[in-house]
C-alpha positions in Angstrom: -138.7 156.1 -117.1 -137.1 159.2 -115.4 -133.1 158.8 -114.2 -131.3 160.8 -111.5 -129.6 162.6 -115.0 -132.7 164.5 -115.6 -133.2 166.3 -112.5 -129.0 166.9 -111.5 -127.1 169.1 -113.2 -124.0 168.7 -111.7 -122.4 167.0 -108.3 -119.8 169.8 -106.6 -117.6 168.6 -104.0 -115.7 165.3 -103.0 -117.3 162.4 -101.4 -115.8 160.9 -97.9 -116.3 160.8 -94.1 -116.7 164.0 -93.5 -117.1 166.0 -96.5 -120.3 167.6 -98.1 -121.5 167.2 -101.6 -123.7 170.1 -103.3 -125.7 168.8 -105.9 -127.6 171.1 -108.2 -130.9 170.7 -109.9 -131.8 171.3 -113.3 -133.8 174.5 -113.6 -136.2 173.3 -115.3 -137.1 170.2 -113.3 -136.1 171.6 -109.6 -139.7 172.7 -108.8 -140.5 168.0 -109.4 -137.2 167.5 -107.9 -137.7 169.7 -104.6 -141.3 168.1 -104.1 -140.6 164.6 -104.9 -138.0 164.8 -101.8 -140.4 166.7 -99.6 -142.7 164.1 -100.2 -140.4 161.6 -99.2 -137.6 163.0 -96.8 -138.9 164.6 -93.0 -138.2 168.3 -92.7 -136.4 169.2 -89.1 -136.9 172.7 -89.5 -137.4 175.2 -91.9 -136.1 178.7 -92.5 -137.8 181.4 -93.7 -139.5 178.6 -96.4 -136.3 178.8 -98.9 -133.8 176.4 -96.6 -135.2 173.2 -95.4 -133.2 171.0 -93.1 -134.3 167.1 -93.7 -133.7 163.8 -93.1 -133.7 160.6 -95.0 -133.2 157.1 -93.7 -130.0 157.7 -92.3 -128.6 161.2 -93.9 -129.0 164.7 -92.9 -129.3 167.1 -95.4 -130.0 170.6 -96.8 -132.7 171.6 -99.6 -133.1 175.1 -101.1 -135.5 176.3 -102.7 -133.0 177.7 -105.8 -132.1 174.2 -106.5 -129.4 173.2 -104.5 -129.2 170.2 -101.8 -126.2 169.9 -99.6 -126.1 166.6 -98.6 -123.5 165.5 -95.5 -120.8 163.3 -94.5 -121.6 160.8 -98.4 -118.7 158.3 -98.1 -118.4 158.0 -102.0 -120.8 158.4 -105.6 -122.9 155.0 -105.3 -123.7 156.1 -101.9 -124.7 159.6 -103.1 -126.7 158.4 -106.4 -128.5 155.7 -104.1 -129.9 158.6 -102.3 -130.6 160.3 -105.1 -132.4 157.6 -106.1 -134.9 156.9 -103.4 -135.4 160.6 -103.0 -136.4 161.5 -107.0 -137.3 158.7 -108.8 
């Protein structure tokens, strides 16, 4: 069974009220990782097909298409790999 540690390379940023987290896809599973949470998450708008804005449940959130989602305002890790969770696996 697939874990959260196979698609994320790495978590950048600090976690609290008002801070954004970038988390960054392995490259070799971004491609699965960037459709499971298309699947899953509504898009609000998209710009010029590499920068999606979505939502999911209650967070807002940034996808690109190199790998990277900014997610905002994630109070603390548990928060951020719940998401994770429910948006990849």
């Amino acid at each position: 069974m697939a874990t959260i540690d196979d698609y994320v390379s790495r978590v950048e940023g600090t976690c609290g009220a008002e801070k954004d987290v970038i988390v960054v896809f392995k490259y070799d599973k971004k491609d699965e990782a960037i459709t499971n949470i298309l699947k899953k998450a509504q898009v609000k708008n998209k710009i010029a097909g590499i920068i999606f804005e979505l939502t999911f449940q209650e967070f807002s959130f940034r996808l690109y298409t190199s790998g990277k989602a900014i997610f905002r305002s994630i109070k603390n890790r548990q928060e951020l790999n719940n998401l994770l969770a429910s948006l990849l696996l």
